[in-house]
Backbone as CSV, one residue per row, in Angstrom:
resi,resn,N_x,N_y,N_z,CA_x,CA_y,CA_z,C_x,C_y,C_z
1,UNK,135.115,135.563,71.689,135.206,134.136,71.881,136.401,133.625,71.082
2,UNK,137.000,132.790,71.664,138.519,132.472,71.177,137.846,131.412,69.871
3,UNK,138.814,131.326,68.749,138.372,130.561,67.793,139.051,129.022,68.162
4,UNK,139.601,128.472,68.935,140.119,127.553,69.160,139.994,127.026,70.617
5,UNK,140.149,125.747,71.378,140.472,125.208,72.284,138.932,124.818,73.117
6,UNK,137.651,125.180,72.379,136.688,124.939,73.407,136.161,123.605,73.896
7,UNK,135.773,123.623,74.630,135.135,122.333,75.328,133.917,121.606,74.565
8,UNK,133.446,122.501,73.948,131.902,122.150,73.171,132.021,122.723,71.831
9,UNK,131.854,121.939,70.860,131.623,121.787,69.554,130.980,122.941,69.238
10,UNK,131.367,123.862,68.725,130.826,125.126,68.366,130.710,125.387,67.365
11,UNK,129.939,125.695,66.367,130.053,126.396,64.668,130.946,127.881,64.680
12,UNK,131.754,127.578,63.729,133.006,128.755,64.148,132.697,129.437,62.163
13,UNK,132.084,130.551,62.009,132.166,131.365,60.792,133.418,131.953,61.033
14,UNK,133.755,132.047,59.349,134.823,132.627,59.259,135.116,133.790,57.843
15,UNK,135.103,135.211,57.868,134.879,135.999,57.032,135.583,135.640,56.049
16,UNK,135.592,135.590,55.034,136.410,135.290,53.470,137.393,136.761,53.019
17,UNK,137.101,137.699,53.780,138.052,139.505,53.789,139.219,138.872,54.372
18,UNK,139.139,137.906,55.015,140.708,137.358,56.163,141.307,136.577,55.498
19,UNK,141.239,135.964,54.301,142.189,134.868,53.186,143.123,135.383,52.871
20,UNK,142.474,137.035,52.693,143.563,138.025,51.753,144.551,138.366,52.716
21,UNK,144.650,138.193,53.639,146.037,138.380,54.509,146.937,137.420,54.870
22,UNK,148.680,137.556,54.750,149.661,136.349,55.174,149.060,136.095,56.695
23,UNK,148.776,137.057,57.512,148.868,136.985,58.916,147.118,137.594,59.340
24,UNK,146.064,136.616,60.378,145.615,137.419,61.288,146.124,137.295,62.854
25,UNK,145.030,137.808,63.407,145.171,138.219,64.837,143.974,137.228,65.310
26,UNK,144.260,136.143,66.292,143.217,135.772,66.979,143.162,135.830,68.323
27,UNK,142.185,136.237,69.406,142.284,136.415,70.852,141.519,135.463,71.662
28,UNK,141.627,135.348,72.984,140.784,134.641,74.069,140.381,135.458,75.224
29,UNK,140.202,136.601,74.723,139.736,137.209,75.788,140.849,137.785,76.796
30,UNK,141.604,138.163,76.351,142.779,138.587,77.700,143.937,139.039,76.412
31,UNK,144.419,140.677,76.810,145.506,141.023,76.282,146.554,140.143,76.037
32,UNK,146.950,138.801,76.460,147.957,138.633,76.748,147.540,137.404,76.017
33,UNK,146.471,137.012,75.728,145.913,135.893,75.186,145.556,136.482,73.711
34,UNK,146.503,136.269,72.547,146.166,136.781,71.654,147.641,136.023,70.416
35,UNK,147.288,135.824,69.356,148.098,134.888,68.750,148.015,135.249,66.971
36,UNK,148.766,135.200,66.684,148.849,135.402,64.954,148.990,133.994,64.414
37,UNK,148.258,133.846,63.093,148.230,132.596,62.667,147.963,132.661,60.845
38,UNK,148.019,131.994,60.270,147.402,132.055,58.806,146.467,131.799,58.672
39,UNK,145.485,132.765,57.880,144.227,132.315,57.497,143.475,131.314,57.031
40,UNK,144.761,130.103,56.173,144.035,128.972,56.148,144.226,128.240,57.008
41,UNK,145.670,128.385,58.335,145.718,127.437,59.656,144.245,127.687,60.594
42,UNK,143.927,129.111,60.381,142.854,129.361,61.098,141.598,128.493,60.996
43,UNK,141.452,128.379,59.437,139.703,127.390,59.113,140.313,125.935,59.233
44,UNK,141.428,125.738,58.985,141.649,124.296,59.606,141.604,123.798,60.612
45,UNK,142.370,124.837,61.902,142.707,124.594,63.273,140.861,124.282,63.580
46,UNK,140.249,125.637,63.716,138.780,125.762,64.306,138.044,124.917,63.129
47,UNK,138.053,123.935,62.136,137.345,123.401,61.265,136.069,124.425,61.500
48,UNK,136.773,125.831,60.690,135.604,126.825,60.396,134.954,126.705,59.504
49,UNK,133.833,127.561,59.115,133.202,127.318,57.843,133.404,128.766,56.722
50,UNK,133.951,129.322,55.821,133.979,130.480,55.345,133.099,130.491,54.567
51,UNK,132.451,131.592,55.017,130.924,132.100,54.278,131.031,133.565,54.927
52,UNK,130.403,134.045,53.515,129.559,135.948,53.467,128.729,136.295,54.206
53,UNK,129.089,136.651,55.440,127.591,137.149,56.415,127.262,138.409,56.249
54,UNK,128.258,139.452,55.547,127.334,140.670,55.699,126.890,141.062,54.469
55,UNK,125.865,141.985,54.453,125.008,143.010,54.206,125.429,143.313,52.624
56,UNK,124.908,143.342,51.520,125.629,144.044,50.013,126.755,144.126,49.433
């Protein structure tokens, strides 16, 4: 699911392992649909929420 552009208000998590990088990778479903961005443009763009979902 693309982190950006949806029609409906979605809760968008966002792993806190992805801060530590200048650059990720975000997609929409299609090779060709796929975009690099900064990790804090990312929780801004999708007004994500960063929180620890996994396990220990």
């Amino acid at each position: 699911m693309p982190p950006l552009g949806l029609t409906t208000h979605l809760r968008v998590f966002i792993d806190p392992d992805l801060l530590q990088y200048d650059e990720v990778w975000a997609a929409a479903g299609a090779w060709h649909d796929v975009f690099g961005i900064e990790p804090h443009e990312l929780v801004e763009a999708s007004e994500g929420l960063v929180v620890e979902l996994k396990e220990g």
